[in-house]
N, C-alpha and C positions, 0 to 999 in steps of 0.2 A: 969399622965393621957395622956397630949399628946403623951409622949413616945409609952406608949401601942397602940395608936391611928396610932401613924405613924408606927407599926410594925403589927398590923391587917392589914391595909392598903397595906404593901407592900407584906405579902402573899396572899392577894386574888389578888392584881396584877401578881403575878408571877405565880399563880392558872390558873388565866384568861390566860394570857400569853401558858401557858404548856397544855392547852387544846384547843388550836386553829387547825384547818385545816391546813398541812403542806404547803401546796399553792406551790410548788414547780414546776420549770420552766420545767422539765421534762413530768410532768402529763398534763401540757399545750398541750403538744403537742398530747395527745389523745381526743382531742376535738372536733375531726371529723373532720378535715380541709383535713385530706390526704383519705379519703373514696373518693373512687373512682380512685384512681390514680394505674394505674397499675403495678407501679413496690415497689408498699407500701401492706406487706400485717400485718394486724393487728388481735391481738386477745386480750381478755379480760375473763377474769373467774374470779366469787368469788365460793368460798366453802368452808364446813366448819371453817369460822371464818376469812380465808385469801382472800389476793384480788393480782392479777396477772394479768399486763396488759404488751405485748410485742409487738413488732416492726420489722417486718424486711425489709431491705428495698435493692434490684437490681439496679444495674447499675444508681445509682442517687445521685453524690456526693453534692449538694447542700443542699439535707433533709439530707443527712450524718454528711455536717455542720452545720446544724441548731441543732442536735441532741448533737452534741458535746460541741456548745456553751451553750445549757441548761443545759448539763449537766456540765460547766465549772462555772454556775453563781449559782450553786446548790453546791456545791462544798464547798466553806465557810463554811455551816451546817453540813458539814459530821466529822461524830466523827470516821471514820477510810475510809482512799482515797487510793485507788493504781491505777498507772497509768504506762503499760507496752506495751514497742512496740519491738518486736522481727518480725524476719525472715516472720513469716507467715501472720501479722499483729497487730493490737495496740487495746491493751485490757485499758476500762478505770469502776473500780468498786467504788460503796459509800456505805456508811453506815450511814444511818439519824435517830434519834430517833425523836418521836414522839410521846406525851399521854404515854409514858413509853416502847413503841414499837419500835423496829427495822425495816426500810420505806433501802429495798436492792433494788439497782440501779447499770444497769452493760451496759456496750455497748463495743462491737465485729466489728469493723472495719476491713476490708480486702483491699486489695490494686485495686481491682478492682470497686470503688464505691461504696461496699455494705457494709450493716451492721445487725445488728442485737442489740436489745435496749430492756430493760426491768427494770420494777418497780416491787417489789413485797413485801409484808407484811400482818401484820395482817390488818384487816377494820377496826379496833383501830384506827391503827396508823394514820390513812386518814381524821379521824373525827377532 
């Protein structure tokens, strides 16, 4: 009996667990802090079932770091990471599962302070 008990137990824990909100240090960063800042321009779309939120950001290597570091401490979760810096610039993409969903996260650095940053997946995967 207890057997059974501690083996109910540990899948509704692991239930609970697999359906939480990704909470990920990337999505932090669309929390409105950078509205208003001129050289951040951001967009956000859901539709049909997906949700896309992107970044792009002009001559401001500081949010460029900040983006990186999120995306470096998000990192640990991703069940496939590539991280590429050639000639034109340094590409850094993840793969996160989520609720059973795929949570795609990419960021496009260039050498002159800018970048370009995005989340995107099913709304699944968010909840």
């Amino acid at each position: 009996m207890k057997r059974l008990l501690i083996i109910i137990t540990s899948i509704l824990t692991a239930m609970a667990v697999y359906a939480n909100p990704p909470k990920l240090n990337v999505e932090s960063l669309f929390d409105g802090r950078y509205h208003g800042n001129k050289c951040v321009t951001i967009s956000i779309y859901k539709s049909n079932g997906n949700y896309y939120r992107g970044m792009t950001v002009e001559n401001n290597p500081g949010i460029v770091k900040k983006i990186a570091e999120a995306i470096t401490k998000d990192a640990p979760r991703a069940k496939d990471f590539s991280d590429y810096q050639g000639e034109d610039g340094h590409y850094t993409s993840l793969q996160i599962v989520n609720n059973g969903e795929t949570i795609y996260i990419g960021l496009q650095r260039d050498r002159h302070g800018g970048a370009f940053c995005f989340i995107q997946g099913k709304e699944k995967a968010f909840k």
